[in-house]
C-alpha positions in Angstrom: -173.4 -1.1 103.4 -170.5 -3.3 102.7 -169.5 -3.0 99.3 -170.3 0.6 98.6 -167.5 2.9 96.7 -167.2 6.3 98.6 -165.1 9.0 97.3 -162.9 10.7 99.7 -161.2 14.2 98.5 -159.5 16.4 100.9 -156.1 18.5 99.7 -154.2 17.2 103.1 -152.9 13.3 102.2 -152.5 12.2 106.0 -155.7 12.6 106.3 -156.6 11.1 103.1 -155.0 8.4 104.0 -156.9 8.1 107.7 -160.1 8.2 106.9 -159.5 6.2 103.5 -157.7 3.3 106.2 -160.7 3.7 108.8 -163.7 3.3 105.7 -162.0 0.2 104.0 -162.2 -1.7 107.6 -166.4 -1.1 107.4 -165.7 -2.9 103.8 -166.2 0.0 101.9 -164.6 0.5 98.7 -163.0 3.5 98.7 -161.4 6.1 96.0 -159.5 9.2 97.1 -159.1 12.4 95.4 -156.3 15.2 96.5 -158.8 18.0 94.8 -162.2 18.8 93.5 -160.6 18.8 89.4 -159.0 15.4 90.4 -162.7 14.1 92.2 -164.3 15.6 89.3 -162.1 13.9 86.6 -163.2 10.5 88.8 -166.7 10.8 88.6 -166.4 11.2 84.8 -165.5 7.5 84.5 -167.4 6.1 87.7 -169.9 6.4 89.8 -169.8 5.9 93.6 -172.6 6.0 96.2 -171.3 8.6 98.5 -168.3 11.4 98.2 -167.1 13.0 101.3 -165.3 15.6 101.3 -162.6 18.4 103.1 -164.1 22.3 102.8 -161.4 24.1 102.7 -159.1 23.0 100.0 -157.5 24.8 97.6 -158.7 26.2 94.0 -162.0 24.7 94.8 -163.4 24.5 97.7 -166.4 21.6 98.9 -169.3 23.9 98.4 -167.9 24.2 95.0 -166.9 21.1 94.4 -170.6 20.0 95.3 -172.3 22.7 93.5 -170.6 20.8 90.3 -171.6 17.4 91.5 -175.4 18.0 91.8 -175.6 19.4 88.3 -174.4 16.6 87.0 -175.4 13.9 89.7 -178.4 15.3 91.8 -178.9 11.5 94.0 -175.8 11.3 94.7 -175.1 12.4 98.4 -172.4 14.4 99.6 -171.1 14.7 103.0 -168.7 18.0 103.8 -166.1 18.2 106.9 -164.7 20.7 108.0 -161.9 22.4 110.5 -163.5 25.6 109.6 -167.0 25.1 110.1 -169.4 27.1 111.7 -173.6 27.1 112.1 -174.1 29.7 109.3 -171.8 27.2 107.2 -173.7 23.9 108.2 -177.1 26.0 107.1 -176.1 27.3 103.8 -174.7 24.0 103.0 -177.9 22.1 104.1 -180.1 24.2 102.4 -178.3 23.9 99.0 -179.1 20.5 99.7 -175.8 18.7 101.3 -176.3 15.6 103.1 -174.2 16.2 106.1 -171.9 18.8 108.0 -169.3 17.2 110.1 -166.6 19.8 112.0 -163.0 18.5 112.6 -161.9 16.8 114.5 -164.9 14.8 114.3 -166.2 11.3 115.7 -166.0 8.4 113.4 -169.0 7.0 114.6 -170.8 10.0 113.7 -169.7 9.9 110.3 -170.4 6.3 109.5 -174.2 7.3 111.1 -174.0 9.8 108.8 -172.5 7.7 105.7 -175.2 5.0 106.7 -178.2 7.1 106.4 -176.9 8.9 103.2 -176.9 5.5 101.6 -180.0 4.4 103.1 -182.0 8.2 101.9 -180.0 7.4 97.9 -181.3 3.5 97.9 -177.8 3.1 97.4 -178.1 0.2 100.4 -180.1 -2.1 97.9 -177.6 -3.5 95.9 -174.9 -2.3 93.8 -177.0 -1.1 90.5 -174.9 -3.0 88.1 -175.5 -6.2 90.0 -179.6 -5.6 90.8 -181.4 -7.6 89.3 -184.1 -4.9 88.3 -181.7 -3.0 85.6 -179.7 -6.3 84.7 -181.4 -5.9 81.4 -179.4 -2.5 81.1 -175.9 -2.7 80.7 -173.7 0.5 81.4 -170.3 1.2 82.5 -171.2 5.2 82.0 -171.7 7.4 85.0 -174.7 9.3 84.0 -176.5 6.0 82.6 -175.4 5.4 86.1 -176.7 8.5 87.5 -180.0 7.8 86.1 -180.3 4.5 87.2 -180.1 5.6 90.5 -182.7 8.2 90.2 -184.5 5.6 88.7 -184.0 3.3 91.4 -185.4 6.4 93.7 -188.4 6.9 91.4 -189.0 3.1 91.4 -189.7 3.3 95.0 -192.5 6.0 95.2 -195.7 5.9 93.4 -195.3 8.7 91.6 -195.7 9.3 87.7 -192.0 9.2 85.7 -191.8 10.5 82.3 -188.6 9.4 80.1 -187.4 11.4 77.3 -185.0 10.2 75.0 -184.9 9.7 71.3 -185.9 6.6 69.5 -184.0 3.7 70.3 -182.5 4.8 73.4 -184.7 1.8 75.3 -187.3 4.0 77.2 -189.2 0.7 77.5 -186.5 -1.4 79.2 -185.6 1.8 81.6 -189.5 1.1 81.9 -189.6 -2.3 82.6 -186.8 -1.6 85.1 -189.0 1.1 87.1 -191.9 -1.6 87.6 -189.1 -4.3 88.4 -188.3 -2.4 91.3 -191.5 -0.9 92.6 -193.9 -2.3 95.1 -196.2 -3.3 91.8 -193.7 -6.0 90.6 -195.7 -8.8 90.9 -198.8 -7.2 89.2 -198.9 -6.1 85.5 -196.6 -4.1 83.3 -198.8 -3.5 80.4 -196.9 -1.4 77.2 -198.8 0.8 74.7 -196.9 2.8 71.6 -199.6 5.4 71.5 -198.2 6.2 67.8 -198.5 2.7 66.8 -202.4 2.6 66.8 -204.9 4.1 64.9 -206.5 7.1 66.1 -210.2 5.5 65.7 -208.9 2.1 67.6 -206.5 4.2 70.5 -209.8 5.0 73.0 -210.8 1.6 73.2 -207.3 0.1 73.4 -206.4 2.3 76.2 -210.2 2.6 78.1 -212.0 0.0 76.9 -215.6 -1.1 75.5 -218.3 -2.7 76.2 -220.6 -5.1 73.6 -222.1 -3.3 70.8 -220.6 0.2 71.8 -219.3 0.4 68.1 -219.2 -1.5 64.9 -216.7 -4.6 65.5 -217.6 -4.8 69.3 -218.6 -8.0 70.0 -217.6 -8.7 73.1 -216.6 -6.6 76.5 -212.9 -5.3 76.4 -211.2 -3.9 79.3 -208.7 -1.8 78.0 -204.9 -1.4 79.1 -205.9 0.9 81.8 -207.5 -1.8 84.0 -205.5 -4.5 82.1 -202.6 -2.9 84.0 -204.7 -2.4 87.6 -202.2 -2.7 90.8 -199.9 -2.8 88.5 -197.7 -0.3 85.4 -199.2 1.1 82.2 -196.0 2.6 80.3 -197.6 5.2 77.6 -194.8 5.2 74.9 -194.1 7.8 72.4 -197.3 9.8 74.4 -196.5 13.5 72.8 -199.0 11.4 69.2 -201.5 11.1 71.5 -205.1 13.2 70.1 -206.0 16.3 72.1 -209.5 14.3 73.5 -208.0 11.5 74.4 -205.6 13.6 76.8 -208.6 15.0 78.2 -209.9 11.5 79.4 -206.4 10.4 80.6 -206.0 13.5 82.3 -209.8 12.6 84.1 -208.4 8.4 84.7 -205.4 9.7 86.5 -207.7 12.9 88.9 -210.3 10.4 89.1 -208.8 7.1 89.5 -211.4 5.5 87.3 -212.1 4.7 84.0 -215.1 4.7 81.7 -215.1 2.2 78.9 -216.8 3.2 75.8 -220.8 2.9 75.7 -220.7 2.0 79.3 -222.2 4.4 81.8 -220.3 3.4 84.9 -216.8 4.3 85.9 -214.5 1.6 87.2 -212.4 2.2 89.8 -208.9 1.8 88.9 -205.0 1.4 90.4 -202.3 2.0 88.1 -199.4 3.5 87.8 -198.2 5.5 85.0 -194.8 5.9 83.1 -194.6 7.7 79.9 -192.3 8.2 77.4 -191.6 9.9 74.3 -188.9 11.4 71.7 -191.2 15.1 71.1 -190.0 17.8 72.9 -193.6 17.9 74.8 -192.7 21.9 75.3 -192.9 22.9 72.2 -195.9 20.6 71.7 -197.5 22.4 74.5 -197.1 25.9 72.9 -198.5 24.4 69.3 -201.8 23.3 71.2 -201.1 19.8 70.1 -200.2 18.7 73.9 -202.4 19.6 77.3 -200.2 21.8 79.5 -202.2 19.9 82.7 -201.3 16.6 81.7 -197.8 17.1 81.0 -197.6 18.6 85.1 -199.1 15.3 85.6 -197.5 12.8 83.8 -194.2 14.8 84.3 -193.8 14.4 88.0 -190.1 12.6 87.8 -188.7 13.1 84.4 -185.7 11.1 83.6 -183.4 12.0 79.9 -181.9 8.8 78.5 -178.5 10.0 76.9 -178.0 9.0 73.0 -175.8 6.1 72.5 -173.1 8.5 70.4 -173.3 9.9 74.5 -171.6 7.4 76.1 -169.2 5.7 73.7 -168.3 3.6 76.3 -171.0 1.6 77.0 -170.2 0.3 72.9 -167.9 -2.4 73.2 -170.1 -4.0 75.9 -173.5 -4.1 74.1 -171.8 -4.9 71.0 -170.4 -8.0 72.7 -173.1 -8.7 74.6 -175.4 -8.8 71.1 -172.8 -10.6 69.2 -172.7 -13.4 72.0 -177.0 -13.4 71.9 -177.1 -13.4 68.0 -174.2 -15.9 67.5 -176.3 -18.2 70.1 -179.8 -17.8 68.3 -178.3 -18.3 65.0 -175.4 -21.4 65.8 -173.1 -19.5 64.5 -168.9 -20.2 65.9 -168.4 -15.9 65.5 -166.6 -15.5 68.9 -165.6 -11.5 68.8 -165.1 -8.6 66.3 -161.4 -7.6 64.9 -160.0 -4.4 66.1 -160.8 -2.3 63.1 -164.1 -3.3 63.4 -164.9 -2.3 66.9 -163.0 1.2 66.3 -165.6 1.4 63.2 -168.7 0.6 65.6 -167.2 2.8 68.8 -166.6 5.6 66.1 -170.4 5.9 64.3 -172.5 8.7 65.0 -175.4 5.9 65.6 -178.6 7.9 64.8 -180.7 5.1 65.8 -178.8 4.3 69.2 -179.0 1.4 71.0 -181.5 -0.4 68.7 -179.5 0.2 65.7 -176.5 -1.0 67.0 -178.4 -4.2 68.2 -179.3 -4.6 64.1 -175.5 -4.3 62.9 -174.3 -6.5 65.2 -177.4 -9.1 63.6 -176.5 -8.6 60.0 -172.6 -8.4 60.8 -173.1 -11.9 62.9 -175.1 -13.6 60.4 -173.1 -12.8 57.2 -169.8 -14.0 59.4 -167.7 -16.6 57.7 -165.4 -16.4 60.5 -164.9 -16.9 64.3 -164.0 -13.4 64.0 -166.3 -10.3 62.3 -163.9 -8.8 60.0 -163.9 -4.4 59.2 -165.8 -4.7 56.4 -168.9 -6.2 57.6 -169.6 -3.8 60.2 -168.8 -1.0 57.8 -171.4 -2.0 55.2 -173.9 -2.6 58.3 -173.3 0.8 59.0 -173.3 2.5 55.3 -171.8 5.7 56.7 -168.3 5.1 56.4 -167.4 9.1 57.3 -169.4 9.5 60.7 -166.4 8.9 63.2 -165.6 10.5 66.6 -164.7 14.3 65.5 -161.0 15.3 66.5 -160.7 17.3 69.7 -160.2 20.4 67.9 -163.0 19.9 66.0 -165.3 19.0 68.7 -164.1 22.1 71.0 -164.1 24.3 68.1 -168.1 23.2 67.8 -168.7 23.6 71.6 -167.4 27.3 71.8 -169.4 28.3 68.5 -172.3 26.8 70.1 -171.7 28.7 73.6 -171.2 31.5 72.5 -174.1 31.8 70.6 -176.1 30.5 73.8 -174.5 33.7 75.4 -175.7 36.0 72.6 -178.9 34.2 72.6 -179.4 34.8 76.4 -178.5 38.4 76.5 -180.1 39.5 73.4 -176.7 40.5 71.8 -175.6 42.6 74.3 -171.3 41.9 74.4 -171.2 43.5 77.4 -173.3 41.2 79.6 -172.6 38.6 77.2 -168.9 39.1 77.8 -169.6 39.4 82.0 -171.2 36.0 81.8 -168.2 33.9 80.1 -166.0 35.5 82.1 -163.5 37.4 79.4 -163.3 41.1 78.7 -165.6 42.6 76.0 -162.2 43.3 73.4 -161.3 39.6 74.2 -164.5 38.7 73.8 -165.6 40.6 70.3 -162.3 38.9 68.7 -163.9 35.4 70.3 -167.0 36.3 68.0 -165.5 37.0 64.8 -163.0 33.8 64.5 -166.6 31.7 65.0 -168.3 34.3 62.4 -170.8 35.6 65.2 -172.5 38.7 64.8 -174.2 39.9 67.9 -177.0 41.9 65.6 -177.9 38.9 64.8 -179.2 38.2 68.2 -180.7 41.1 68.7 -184.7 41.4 69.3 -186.4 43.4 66.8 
């Protein structure tokens, strides 16, 4: 356990200060937090492994301050104390699905039992994710690439089926490759297929197989990726262009655990594991017919949402430099880092094609590099879209409230009343609200 960051927050600092004293000589890393807004404005810059905290503090309370940290971070553990605590407490808090309960004044050995198997239930007692070598490929300082790691981490270690959703670009195959690195299958086969990539007429016997003869072209027995990938990974990218009957004999490999390759009439028992990806909205795919509702419940066991790279901004500076460093390499080129301007240009584009385009611009901007440093200019003619920079906080708040509030009218059906109930304002208040963003609650009205 040594190593691991725990966040402590309680509201009383001599206590702060005494349990902060007692974790850092078990060699944990410790942050400390004097409320839940303070805790909460930590966790949106890091990550740790563990938070415990006080119940009763002021403004918000633990259960609150919890209640915000699983929508955002659902692995991460929390452990609540308490002077105040009492069995109804402990059960409400355990069901809603808080580690521990600790009353005050409590036995240290009992919380570092407890702090020990939180970490050991989260994986967190692996290996610091940054440092593991199964996500070394993925480089991240943002907590919820870091959040998703570590429910990757958890998937990694079951056999269950993980569907990633993210748009194109986002590296659905490394997060992938990162799964099978750190599964029980590691030393088998990770075997990849785009689904969209191949023709329809070829995709059956890609994925299944054939035998001799089945078909013009067949000359020889094929296998297929399915048993290509046996005791190992099959990762089924961009799955939502997948036909309608070749979901139906997926949906039979993965009830049946065998395959059937084409103009063969024996099944072949089969071991694999499957991780999907794709950039569709597989809902909507499902209600156009174009997607079986039964294999998405299947395939969609553990879904995890790769954020765009315009989503964490941070993370910018250290691909770009990681890139610059591989390209400068492959190509012998003496470019050693980019000039201020032109990072602020790269940390500042609205990146459309995410991590992979960024990877390009950093290629062209290295290559065409006369210098030991990229200049502005380079990166801004990579990027040939001069006017998509970060949007000024007015800006970007004025788009989030428009966008709320229309969620509200959409929810409600354009009722102000409930709609006004919900954000917490009174329905005067709220009706001047909707007419400085131009909202008109007929509008949202069902017919």
């Amino acid at each position: 356990m040594q190593g691991k960051t725990i966040l402590v927050v309680d509201d009383d600092p001599d206590l702060l200060k005494l349990v902060s004293i007692r974790l850092k000589t078990k060699k944990f890393k410790v942050l400390t937090a004097e409320s839940g807004d303070k805790a909460l404005a930590l966790l949106a810059t890091t990550r740790p492994d563990l938070v415990v905290t006080d119940l009763q503090m002021d403004k918000m309370d633990g259960l609150q301050l919890f209640e915000q940290i699983h929508t955002d971070h659902p692995a991460l553990p929390v452990i609540i104390l308490t002077a105040h605590g009492t069995i109804p407490d402990a059960v409400s808090a355990t069901k809603r699905g808080v580690f521990g309960f600790l009353s005050k004044p409590f036995d240290y050995r009992e919380l570092l039992e407890q702090i020990e198997a939180a970490l050991s239930q989260s994986g967190a007692t692996t290996a610091d994710l940054s440092d593991d070598e199964w996500s070394e490929a993925i480089l991240t300082r943002n907590p919820k690439m870091r959040e998703l790691l570590s429910q990757a981490h958890l998937a990694a270690l079951s056999e269950a089926s993980v569907f990633i959703h993210g748009e194109s670009g986002t590296g659905k195959e490394l997060l992938a490759q990162a799964i099978h690195r750190a599964s029980r299958r590691k030393d088998h086969p990770f075997v990849a297929l785009n689904c969209g990539a191949i023709p329809e007429s070829l995709l059956e016997s890609e994925l299944f197989g054939h035998t001799k003869g089945s078909f013009t072209g067949a000359v020889d027995n094929y296998d297929g990726m399915v048993r290509g990938a046996h005791k190992g990974t099959l990762f089924l990218d961009e799955i939502g262009d997948m036909p309608l009957q070749l979901q139906v004999k997926l949906l039979r490999v993965l009830q049946e655990r065998q395959v059937r390759p084409l103009g063969s009439t024996r099944s072949i028992p089969v071991d694999v594991r499957i991780i999907s990806a794709t950039h569709r909205d597989l809902q909507e795919e499902i209600r156009a017919g174009r997607f079986r509702e039964d294999l998405y419940y299947r395939l969609n066991v553990i879904p995890l949402a790769l954020p765009n790279l315009s989503e964490r901004r941070e993370d910018i500076p250290l691909l770009a430099n990681h890139f610059l460093a591989e390209f400068a390499g492959v190509n012998g080129k003496k470019v050693t880092a980019f000039a201020p301007k032109a990072m602020e240009y790269l940390i500042g584009a609205s990146w459309p094609g995410n991590v992979r385009q960024l990877r390009n611009v950093v290629e062209q901007a290295v290559v065409l590099s006369t210098s030991s440093l990229i200049p502005p200019q380079l990166v801004k003619n990579a990027l040939r879209d001069v006017q998509s920079e970060i949007p000024s906080y007015a800006d970007a708040r004025q788009r989030f409230d428009r966008n709320y509030f229309a969620q509200l009218l959409k929810a409600t059906s354009g009722n102000v009343t409930r709609a006004a109930n919900l954000a917490g304002r009174n329905r005067t208040e709220f009706y001047k609200l909707l007419q400085r963003y131009e909202l008109n609650p007929a509008d949202f009205r069902a017919d």
